[in-house]
C-alpha positions in Angstrom: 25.8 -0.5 -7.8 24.1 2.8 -7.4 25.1 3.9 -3.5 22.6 7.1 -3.5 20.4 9.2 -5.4 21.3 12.3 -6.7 19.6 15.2 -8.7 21.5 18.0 -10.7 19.5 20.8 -12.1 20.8 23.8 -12.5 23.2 25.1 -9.4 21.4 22.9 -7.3 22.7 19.2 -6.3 20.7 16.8 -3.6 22.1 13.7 -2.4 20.8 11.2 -0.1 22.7 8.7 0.6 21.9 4.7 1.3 22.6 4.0 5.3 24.9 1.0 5.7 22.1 -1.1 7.2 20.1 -0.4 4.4 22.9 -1.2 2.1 23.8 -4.6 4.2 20.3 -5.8 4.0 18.5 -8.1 1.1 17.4 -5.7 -1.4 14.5 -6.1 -3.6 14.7 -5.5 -7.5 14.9 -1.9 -8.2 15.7 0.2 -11.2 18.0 3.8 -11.6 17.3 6.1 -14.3 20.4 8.3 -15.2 19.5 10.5 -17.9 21.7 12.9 -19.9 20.5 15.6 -22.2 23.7 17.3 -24.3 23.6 20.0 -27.1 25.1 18.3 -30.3 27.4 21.3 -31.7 28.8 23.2 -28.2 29.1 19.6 -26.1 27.2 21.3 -23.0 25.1 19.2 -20.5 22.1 20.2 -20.3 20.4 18.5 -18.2 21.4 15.5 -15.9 19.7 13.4 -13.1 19.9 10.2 -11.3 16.5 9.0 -9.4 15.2 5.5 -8.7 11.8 4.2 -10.0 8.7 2.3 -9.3 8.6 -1.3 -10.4 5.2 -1.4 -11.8 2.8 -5.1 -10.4 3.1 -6.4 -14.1 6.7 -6.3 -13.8 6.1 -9.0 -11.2 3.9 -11.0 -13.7 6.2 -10.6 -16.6 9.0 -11.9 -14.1 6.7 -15.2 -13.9 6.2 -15.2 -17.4 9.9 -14.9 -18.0 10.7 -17.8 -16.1 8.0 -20.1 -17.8 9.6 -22.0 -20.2 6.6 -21.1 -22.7 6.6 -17.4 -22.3 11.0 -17.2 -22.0 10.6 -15.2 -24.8 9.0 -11.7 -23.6 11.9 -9.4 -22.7 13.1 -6.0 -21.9 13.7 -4.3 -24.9 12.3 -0.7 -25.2 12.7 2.5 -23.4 9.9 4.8 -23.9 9.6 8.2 -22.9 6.7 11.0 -23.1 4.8 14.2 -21.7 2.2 13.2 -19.9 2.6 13.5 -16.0 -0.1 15.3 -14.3 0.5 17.4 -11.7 2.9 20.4 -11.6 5.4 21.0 -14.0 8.3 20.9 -11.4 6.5 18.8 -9.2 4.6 16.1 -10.7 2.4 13.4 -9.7 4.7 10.9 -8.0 4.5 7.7 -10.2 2.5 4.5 -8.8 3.1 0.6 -9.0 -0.4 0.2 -10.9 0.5 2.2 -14.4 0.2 0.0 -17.3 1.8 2.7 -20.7 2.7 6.1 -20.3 0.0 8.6 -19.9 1.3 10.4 -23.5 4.0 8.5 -25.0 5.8 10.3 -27.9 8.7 8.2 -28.7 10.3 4.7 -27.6 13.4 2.9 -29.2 15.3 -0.3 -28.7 18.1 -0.2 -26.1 21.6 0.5 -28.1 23.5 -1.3 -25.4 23.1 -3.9 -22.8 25.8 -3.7 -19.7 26.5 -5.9 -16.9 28.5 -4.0 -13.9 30.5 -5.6 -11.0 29.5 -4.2 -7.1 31.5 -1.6 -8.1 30.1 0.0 -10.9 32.7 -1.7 -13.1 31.4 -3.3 -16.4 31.7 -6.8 -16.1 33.2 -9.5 -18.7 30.4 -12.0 -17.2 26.4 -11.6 -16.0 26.1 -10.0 -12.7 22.9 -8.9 -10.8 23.5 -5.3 -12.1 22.3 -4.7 -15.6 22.7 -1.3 -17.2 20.3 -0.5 -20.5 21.2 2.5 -22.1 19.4 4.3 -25.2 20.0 7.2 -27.0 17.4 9.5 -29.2 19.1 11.3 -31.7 18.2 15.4 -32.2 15.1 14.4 -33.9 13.7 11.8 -31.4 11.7 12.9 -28.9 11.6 16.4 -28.9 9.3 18.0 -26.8 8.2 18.9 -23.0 9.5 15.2 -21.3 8.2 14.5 -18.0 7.6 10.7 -17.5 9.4 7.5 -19.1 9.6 3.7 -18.6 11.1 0.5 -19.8 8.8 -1.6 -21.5 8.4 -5.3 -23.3 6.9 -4.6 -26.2 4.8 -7.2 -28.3 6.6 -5.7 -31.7 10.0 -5.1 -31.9 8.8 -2.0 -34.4 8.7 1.1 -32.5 6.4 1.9 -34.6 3.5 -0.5 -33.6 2.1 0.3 -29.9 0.0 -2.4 -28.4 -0.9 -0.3 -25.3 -3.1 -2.5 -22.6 -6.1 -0.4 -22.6 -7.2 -1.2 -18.6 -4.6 1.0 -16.8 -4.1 3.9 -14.4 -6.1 4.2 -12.3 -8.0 1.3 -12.8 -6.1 -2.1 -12.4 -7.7 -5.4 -13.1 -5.7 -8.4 -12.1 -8.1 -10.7 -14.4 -6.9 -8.7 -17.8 -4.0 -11.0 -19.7 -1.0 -8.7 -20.3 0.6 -11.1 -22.8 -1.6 -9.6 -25.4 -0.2 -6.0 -24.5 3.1 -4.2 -24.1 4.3 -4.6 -20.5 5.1 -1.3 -18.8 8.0 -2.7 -16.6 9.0 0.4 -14.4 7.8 4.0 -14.5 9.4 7.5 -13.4 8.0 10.9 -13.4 10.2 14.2 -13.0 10.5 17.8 -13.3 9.5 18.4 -17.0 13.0 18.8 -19.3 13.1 20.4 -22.4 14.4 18.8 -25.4 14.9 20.9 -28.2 16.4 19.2 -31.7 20.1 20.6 -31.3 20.0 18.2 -28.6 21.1 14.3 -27.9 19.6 12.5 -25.2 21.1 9.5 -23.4 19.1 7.3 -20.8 20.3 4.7 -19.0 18.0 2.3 -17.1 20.2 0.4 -14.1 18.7 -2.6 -12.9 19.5 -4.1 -9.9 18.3 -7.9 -8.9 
C-alpha cells in the first residue's frame, strides 16, 4: 500500500507522508497514479511522479452497478490520458469529483496487466484490496503536451469508439443514465509532461479498497 505521496521533477523531490492515525483509521477507496515516462534508445527517466486522485460520483454509481447481478458486467478496463486541464501549465486546475471524460482526450488503451499487492507492496498470488493496473503507450501513442488522465469503463472494448456522456463538467445531472456512456472512474490533473515519440510511457493506476 502506497504510505505517502511523492513528486519527482527535475532536482526537486516532495514527500508527505501518511500520519499513523491516518494510516490506522478505515480508509475509503482511493486510487495512486505512478507514472513513468522513459526515452526508448538511452534508457533515461524522464519523467516520474506518484500523486493520488479524485474518485469521480459515477464511480460510486458504477460500484452499484457492479454489484448488481444484471450490470456485473461493466468493468475497469481503460486508461485514458489527454491535454486538456485548464488552468496553468505547471499549476492546473485541481481535478473535481463531478468530471464525467477528459476535457481533450487523445489516446486510451486497455490495461496490459492487472496486479494484486499484499500490505506491503508485495504482488500477491491471491486477490487483495490493493489492485495495481498498469498500461503502457508505445513511442507512437500519445504523443503530445499530457496534463490530465483517468481510468475509465468503457462501453466498447475498441479504443477506437468513444461513447463520451455528453452532460459533464461542470454541469452534473444525477437523472442522466451513465450505462449508456463510458464511466469516467477517477481523474488527475498535473503539471503538463512532454511526450515526445522516442519515448515509452508507463502508468500505473493503484487502487486501494
Amino acid at each position: 500500500m502506497i504510505k505517502q505521496e511523492s513528486i519527482k521533477r527535475g532536482n526537486t523531490n516532495l514527500s508527505i507522508g501518511a500520519t499513523l492515525a491516518e494510516r490506522e483509521t478505515f480508509q475509503a477507496p482511493r486510487g495512486d497514479f505512478i507514472l513513468k515516462l522513459r526515452d526508448v534508445e538511452s534508457g533515461e527517466l524522464l519523467e516520474q511522479f506518484e500523486r493520488k486522485n479524485i474518485i469521480t460520483r459515477d464511480a460510486g454509481v458504477l460500484a452499484s452497478l457492479m454489484f448488481s447481478t444484471r450490470e456485473s458486467e461493466r468493468g475497469l478496463y481503460m486508461l485514458s490520458i489527454g491535454t486538456g486541464a485548464t488552468g496553468d501549465l505547471l499549476n492546473p486546475t485541481a481535478p473535481t469529483n463531478i468530471q464525467r471524460k477528459l476535457n481533450n482526450e487523445i489516446s486510451r488503451k486497455s490495461f496490459s496487466s492487472v496486479v494484486y499487492r499484499d500490505s506491503n507492496g508485495a504482488v500477491s498470488s491471491v486477490p487483495t484490496n490493493i489492485v495495481d493496473y498498469t498500461t503502457t503507450f508505445s513511442e507512437s501513442e500519445a504523443v503530445g503536451p499530457l496534463n490530465e488522465m483517468g481510468v475509465i469503463s468503457p462501453i466498447s472494448l475498441n479504443a477506437n469508439i468513444k461513447t463520451h456522456n455528453p452532460n459533464s463538467y461542470p454541469n452534473y445531472d444525477t437523472t442522466v443514465d451513465i450505462r449508456g456512456f463510458d464511466v469516467l472512474v477517477n481523474y488527475l490533473t498535473f503539471s503538463v509532461i512532454s511526450k515526445p515519440s522516442t519515448a515509452v510511457l508507463t502508468i500505473t493506476w493503484r487502487f486501494t479498497f
